[in-house]
PDB file with one MODEL, atoms N, CA, C and O in Angstrom:
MODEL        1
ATOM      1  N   UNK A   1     139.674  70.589  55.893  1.00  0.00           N
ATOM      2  CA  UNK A   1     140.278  71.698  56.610  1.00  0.00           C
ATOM      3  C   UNK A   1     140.694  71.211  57.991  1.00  0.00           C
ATOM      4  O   UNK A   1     140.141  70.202  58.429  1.00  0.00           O
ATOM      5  N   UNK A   2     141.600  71.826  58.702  1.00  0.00           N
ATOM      6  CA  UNK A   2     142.285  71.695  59.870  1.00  0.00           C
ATOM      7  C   UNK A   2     141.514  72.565  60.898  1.00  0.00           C
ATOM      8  O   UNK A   2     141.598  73.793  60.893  1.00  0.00           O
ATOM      9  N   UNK A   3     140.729  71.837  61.816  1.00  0.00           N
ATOM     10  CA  UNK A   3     139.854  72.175  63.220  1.00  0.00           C
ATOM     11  C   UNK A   3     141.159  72.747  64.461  1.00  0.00           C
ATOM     12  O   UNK A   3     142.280  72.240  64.416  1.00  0.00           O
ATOM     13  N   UNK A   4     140.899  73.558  65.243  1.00  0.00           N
ATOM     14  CA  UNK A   4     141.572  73.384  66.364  1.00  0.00           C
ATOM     15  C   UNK A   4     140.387  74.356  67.601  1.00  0.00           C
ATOM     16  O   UNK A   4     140.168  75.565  67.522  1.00  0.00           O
ATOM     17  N   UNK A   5     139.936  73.639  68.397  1.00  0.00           N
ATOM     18  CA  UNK A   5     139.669  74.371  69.502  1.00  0.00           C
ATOM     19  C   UNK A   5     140.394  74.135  71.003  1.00  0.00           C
ATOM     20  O   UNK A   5     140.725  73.037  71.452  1.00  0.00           O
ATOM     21  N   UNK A   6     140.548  75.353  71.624  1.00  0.00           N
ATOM     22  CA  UNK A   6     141.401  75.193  72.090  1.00  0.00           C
ATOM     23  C   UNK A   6     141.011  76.529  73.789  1.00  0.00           C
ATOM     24  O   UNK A   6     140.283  77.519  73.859  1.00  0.00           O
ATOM     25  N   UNK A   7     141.800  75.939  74.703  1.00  0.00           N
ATOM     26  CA  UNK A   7     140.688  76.869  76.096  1.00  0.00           C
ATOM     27  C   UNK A   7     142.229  77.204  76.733  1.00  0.00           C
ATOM     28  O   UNK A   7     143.130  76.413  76.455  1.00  0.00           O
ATOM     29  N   UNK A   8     142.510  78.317  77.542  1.00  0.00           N
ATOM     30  CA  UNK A   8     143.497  78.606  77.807  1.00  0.00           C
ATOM     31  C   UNK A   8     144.567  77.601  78.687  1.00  0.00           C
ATOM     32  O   UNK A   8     145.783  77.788  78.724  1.00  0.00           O
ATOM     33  N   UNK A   9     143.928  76.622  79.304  1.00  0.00           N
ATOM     34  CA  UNK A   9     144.578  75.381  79.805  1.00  0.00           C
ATOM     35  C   UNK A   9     144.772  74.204  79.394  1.00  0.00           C
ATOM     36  O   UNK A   9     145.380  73.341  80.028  1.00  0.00           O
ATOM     37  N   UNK A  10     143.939  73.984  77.568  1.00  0.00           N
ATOM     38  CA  UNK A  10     143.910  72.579  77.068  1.00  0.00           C
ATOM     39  C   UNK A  10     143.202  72.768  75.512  1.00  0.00           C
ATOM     40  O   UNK A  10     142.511  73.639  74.983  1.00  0.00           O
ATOM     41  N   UNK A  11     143.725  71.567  75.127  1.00  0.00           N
ATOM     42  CA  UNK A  11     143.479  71.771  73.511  1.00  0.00           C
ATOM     43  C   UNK A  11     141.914  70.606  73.817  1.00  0.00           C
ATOM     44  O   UNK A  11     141.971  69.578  74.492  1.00  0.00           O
ATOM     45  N   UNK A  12     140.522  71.185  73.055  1.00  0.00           N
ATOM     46  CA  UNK A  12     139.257  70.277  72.784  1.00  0.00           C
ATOM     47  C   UNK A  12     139.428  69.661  72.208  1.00  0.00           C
ATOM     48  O   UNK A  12     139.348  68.549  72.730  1.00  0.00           O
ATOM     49  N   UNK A  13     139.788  69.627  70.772  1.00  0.00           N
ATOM     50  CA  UNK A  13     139.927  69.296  69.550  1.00  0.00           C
ATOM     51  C   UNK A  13     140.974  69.746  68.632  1.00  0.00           C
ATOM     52  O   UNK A  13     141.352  70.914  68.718  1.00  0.00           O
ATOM     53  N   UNK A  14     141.476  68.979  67.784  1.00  0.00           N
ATOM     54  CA  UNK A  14     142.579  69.100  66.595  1.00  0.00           C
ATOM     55  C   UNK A  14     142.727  68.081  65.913  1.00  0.00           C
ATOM     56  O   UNK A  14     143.240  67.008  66.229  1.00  0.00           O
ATOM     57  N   UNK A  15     141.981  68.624  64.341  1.00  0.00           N
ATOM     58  CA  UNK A  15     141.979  67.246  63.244  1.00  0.00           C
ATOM     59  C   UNK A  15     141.287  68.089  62.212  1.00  0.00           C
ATOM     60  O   UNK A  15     140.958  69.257  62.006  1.00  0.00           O
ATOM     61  N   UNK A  16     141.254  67.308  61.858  1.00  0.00           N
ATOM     62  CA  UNK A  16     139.898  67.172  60.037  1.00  0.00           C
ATOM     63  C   UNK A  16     138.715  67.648  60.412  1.00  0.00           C
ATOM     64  O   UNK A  16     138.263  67.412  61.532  1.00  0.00           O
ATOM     65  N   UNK A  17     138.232  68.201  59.728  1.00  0.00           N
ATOM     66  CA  UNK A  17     136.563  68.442  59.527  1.00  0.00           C
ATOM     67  C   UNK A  17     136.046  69.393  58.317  1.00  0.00           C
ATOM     68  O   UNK A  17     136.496  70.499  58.020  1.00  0.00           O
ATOM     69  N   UNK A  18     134.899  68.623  57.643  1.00  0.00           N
ATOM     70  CA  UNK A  18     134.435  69.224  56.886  1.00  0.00           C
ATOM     71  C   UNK A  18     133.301  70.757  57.054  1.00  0.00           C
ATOM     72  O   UNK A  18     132.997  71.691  56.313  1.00  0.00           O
ATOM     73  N   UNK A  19     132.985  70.368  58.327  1.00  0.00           N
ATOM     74  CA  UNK A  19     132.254  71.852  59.156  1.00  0.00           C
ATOM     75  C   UNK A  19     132.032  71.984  60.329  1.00  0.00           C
ATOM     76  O   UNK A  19     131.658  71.219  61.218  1.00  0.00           O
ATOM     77  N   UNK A  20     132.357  73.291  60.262  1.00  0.00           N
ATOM     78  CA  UNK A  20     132.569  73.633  61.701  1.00  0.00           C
ATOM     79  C   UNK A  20     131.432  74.852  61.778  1.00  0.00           C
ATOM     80  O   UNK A  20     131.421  75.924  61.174  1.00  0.00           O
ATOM     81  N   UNK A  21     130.099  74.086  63.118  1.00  0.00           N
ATOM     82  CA  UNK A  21     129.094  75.492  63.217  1.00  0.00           C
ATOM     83  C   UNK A  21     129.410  75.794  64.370  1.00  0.00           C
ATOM     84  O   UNK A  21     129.870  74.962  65.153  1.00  0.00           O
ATOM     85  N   UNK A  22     129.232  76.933  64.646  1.00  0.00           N
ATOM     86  CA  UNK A  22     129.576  78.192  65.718  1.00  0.00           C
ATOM     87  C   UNK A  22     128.486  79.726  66.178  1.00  0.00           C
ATOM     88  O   UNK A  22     128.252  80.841  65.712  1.00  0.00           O
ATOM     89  N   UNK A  23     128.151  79.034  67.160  1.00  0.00           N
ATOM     90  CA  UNK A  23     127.568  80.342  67.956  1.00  0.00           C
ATOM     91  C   UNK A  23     128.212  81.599  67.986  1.00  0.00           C
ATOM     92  O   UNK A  23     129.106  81.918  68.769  1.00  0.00           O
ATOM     93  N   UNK A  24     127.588  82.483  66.863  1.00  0.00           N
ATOM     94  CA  UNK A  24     128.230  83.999  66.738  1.00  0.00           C
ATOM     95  C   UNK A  24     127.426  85.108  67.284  1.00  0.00           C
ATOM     96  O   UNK A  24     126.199  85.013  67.330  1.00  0.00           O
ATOM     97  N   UNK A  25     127.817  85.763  67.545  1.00  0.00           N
ATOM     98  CA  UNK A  25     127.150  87.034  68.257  1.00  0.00           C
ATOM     99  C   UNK A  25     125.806  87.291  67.469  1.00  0.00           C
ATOM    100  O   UNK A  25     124.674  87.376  67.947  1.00  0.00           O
ATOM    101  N   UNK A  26     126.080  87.364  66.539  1.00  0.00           N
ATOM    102  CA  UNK A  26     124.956  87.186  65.323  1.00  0.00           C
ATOM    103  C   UNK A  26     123.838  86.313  65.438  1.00  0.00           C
ATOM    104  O   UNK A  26     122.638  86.585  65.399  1.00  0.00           O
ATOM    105  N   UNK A  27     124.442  85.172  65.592  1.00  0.00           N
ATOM    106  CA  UNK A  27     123.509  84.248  65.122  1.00  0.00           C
ATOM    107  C   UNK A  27     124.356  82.640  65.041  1.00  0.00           C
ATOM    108  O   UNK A  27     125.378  82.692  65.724  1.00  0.00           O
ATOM    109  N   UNK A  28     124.186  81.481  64.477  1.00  0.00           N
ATOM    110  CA  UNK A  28     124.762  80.607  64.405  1.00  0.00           C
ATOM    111  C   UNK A  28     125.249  80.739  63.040  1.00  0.00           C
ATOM    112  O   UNK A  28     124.770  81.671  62.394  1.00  0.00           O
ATOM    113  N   UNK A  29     126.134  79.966  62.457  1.00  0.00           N
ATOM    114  CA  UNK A  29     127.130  79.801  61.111  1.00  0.00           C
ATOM    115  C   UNK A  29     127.801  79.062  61.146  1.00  0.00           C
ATOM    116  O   UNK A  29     128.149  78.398  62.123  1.00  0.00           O
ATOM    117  N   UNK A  30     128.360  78.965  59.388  1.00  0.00           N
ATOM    118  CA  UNK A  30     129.010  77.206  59.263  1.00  0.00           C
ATOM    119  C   UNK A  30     130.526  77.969  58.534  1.00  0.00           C
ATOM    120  O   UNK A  30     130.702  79.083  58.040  1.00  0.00           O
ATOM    121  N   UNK A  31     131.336  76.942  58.718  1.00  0.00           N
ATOM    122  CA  UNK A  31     132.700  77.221  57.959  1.00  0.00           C
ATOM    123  C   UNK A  31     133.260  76.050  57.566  1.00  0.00           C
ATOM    124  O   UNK A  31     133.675  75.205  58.359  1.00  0.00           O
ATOM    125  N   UNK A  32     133.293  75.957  56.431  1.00  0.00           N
ATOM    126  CA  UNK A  32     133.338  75.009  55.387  1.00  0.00           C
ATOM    127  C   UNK A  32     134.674  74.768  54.767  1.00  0.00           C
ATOM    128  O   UNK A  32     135.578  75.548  55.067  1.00  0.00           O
ATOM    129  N   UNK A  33     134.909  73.810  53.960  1.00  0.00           N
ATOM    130  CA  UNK A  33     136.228  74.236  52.748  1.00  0.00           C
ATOM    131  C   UNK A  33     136.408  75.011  52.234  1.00  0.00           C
ATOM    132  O   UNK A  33     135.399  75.155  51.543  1.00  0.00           O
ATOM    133  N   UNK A  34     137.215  75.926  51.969  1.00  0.00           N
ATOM    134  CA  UNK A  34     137.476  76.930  51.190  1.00  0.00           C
ATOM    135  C   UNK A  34     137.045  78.226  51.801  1.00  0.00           C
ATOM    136  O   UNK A  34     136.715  79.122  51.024  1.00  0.00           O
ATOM    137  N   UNK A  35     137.002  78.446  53.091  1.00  0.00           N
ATOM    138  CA  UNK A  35     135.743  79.774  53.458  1.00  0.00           C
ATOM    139  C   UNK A  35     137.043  80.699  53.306  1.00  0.00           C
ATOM    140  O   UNK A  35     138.249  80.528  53.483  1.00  0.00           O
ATOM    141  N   UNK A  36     136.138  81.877  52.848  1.00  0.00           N
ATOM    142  CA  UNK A  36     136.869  83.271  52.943  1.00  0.00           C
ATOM    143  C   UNK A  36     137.564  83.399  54.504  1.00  0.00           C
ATOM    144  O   UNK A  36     137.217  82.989  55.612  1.00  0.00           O
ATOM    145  N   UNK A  37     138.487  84.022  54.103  1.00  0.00           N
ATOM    146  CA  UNK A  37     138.992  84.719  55.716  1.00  0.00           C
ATOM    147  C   UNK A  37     138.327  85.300  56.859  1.00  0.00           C
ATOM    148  O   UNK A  37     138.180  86.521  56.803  1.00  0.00           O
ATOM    149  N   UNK A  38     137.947  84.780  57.755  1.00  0.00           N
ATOM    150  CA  UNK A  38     137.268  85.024  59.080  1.00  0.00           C
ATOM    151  C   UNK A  38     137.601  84.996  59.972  1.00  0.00           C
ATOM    152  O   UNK A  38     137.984  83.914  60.419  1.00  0.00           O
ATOM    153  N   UNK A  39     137.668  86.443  60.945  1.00  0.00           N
ATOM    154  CA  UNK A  39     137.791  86.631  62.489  1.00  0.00           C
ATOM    155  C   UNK A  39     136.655  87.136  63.217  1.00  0.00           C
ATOM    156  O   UNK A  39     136.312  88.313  63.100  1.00  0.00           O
ATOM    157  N   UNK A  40     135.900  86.119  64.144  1.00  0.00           N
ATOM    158  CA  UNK A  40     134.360  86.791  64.506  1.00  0.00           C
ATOM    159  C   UNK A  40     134.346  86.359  66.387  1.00  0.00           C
ATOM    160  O   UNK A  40     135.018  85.570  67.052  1.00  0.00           O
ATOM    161  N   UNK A  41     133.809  86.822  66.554  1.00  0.00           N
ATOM    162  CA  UNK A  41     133.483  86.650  68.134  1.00  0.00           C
ATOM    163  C   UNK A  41     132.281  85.635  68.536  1.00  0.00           C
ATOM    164  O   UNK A  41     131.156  86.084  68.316  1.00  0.00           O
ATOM    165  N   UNK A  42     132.336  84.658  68.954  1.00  0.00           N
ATOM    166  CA  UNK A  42     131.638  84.022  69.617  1.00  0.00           C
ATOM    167  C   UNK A  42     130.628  84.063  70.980  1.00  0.00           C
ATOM    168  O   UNK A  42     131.194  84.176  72.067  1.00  0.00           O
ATOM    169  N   UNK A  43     129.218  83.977  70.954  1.00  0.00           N
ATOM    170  CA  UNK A  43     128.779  83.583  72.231  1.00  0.00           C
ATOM    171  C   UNK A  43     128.560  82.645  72.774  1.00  0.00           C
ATOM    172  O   UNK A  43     128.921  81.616  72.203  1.00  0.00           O
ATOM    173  N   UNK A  44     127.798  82.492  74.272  1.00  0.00           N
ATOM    174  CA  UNK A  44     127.789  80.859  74.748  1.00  0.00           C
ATOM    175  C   UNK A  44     126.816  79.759  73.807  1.00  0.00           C
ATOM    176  O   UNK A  44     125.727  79.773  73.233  1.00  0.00           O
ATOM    177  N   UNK A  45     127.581  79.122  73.968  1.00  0.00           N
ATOM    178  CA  UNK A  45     126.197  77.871  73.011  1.00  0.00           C
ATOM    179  C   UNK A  45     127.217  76.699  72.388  1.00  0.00           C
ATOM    180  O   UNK A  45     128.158  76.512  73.159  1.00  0.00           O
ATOM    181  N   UNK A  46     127.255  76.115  71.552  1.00  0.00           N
ATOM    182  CA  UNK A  46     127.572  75.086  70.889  1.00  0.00           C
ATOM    183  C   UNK A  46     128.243  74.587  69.791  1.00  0.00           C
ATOM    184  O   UNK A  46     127.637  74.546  68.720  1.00  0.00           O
ATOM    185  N   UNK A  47     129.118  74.290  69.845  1.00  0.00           N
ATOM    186  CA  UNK A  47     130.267  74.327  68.558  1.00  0.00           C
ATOM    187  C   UNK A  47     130.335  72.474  68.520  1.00  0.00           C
ATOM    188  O   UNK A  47     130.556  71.446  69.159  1.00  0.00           O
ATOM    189  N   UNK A  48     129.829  73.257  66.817  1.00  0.00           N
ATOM    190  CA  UNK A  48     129.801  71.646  66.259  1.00  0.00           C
ATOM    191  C   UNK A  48     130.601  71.390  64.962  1.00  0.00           C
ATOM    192  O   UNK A  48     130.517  72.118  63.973  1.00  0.00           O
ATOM    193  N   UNK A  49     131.469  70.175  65.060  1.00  0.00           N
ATOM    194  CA  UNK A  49     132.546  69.486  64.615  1.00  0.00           C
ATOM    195  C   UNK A  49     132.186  68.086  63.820  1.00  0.00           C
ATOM    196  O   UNK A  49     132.223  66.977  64.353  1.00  0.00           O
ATOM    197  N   UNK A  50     131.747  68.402  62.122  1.00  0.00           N
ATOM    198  CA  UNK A  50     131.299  67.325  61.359  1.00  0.00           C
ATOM    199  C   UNK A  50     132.792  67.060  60.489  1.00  0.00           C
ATOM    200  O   UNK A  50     133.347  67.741  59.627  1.00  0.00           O
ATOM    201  N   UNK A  51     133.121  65.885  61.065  1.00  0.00           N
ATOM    202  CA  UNK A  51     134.052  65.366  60.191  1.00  0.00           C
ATOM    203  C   UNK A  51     133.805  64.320  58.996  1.00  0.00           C
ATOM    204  O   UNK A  51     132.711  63.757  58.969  1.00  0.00           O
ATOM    205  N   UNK A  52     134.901  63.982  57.857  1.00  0.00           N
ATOM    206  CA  UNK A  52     134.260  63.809  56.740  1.00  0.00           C
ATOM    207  C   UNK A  52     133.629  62.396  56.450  1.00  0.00           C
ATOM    208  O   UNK A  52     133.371  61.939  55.336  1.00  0.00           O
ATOM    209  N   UNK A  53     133.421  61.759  57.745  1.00  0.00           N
ATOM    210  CA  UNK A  53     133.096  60.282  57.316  1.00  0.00           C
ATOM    211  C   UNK A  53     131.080  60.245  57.962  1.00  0.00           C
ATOM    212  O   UNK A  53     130.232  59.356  58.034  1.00  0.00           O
ATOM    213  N   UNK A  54     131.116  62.074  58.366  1.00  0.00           N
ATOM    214  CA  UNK A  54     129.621  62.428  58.957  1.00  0.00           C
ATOM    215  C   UNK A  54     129.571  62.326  60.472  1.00  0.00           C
ATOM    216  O   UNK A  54     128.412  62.535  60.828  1.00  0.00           O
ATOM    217  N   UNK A  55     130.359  62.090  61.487  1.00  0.00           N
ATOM    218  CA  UNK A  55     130.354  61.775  62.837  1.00  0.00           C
ATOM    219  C   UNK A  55     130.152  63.323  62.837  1.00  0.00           C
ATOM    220  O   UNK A  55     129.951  64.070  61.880  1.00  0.00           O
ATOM    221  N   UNK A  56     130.260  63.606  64.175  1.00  0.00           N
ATOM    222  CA  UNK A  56     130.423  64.859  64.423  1.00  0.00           C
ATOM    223  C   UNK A  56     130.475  64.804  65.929  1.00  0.00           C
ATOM    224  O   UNK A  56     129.919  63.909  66.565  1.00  0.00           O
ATOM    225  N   UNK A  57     131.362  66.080  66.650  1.00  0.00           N
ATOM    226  CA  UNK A  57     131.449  66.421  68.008  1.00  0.00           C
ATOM    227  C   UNK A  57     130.839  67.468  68.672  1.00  0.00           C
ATOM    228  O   UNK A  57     130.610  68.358  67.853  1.00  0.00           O
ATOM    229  N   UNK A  58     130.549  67.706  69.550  1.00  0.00           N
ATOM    230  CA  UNK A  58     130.175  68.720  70.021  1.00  0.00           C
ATOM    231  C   UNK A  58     130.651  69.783  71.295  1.00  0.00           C
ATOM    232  O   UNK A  58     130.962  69.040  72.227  1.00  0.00           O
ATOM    233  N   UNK A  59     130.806  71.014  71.653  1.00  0.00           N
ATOM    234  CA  UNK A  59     131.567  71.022  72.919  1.00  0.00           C
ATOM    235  C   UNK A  59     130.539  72.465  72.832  1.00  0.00           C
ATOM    236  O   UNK A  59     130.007  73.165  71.971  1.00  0.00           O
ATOM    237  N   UNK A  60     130.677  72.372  74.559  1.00  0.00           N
ATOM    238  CA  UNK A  60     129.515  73.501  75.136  1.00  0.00           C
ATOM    239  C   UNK A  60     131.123  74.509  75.608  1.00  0.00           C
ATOM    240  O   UNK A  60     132.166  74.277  76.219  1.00  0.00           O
ATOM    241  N   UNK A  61     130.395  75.859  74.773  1.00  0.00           N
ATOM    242  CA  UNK A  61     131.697  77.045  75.276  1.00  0.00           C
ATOM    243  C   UNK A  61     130.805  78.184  75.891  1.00  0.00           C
ATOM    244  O   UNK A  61     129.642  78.463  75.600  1.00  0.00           O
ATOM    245  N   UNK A  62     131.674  78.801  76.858  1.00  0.00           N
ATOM    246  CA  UNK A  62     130.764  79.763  77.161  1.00  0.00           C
ATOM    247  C   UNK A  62     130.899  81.568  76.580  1.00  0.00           C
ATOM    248  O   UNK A  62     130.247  82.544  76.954  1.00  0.00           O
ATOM    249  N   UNK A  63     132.192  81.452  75.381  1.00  0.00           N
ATOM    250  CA  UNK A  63     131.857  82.306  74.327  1.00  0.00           C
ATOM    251  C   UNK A  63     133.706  82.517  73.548  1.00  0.00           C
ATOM    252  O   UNK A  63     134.440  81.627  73.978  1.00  0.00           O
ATOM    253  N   UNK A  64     134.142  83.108  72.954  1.00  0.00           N
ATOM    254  CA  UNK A  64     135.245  82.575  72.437  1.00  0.00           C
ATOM    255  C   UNK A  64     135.258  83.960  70.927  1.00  0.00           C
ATOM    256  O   UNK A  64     134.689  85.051  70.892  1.00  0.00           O
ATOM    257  N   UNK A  65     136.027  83.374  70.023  1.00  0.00           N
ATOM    258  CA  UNK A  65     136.917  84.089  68.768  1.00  0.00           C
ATOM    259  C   UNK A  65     137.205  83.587  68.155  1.00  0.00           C
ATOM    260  O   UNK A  65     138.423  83.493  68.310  1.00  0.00           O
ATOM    261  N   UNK A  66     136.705  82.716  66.861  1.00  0.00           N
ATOM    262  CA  UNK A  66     137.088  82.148  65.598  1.00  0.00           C
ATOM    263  C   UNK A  66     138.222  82.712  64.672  1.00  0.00           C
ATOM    264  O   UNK A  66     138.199  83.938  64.559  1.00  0.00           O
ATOM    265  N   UNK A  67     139.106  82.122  64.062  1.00  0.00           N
ATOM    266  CA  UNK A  67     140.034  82.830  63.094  1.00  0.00           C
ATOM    267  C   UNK A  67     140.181  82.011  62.131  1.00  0.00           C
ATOM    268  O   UNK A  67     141.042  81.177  62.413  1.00  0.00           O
ATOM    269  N   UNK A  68     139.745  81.871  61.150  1.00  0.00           N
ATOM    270  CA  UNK A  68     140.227  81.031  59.980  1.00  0.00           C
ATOM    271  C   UNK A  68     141.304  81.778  58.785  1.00  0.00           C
ATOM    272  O   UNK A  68     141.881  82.866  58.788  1.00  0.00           O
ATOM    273  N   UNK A  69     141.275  80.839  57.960  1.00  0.00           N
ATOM    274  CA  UNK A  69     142.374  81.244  56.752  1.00  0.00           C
ATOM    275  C   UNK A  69     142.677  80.291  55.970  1.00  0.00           C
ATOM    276  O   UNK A  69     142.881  79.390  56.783  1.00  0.00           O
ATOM    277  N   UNK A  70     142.898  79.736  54.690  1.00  0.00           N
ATOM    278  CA  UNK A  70     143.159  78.863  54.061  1.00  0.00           C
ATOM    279  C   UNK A  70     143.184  77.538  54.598  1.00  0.00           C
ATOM    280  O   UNK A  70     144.243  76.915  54.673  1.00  0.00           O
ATOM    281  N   UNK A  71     142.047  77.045  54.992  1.00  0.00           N
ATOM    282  CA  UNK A  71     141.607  76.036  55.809  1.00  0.00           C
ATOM    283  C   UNK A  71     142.334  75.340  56.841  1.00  0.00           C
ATOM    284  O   UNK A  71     142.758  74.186  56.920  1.00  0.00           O
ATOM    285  N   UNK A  72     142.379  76.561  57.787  1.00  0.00           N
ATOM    286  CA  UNK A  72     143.182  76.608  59.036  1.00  0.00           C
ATOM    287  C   UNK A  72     142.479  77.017  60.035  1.00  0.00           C
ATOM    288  O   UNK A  72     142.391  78.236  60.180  1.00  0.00           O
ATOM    289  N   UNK A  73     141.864  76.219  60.889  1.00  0.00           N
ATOM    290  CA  UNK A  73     140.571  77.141  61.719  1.00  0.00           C
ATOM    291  C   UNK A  73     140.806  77.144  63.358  1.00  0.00           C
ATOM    292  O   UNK A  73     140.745  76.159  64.095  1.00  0.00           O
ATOM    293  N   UNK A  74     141.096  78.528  63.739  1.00  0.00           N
ATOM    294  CA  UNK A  74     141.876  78.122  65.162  1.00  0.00           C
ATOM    295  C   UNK A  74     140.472  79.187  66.147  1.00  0.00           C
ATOM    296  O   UNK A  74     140.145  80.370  66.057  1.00  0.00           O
ATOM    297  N   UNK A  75     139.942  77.979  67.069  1.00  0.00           N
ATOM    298  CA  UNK A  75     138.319  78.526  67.633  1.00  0.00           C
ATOM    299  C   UNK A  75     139.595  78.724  69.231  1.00  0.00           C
ATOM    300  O   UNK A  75     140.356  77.943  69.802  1.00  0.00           O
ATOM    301  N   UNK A  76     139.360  79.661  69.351  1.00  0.00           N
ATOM    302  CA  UNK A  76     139.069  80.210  70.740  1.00  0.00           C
ATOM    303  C   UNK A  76     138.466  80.621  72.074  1.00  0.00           C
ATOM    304  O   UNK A  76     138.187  81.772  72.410  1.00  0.00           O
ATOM    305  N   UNK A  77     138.254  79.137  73.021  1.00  0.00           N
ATOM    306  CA  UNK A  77     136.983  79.323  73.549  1.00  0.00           C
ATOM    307  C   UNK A  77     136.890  79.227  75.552  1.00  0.00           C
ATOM    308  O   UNK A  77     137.725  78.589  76.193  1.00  0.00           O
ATOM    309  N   UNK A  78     136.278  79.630  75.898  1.00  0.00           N
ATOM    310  CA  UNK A  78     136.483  79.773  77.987  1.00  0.00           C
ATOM    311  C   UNK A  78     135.277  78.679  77.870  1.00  0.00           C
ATOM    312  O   UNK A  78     134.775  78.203  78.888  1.00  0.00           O
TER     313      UNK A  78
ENDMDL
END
């Protein structure tokens, strides 16, 4: 699937990844290949970026808006 996070002055990230976890108002959660359609709100904490060779990134947000769709994942984050 196609990652993009992105802050109103600059793009974090844009590429590949097999999961993407995200600090949700809720709770933490993963979004995977194939995930159903999702628009959720984010709080502060930690968004993590496992791409498929197992590396992974990390970026500290201080809260944001996920939108996915046919493995198109556009994170929205201050």
């Amino acid at each position: 699937m196609n990652v993009r996070i992105i802050k109103p002055d600059s793009t974090l990230y844009e590429g590949p990844a097999k999961l993407a976890q995200l600090p949700g108002v809720g709770g933490l959660f993963e979004i995977m290949e194939n995930h159903a359609p999702i628009i959720s709100a984010l709080k502060a904490g930690t968004v993590r970026i496992v791409v498929s060779d197992g590396d992974e990134q990390k970026f500290v947000i201080r809260g944001g808006v996920v939108k996915g769709q046919q493995n198109d994942i556009l994170i929205m984050v201050q």
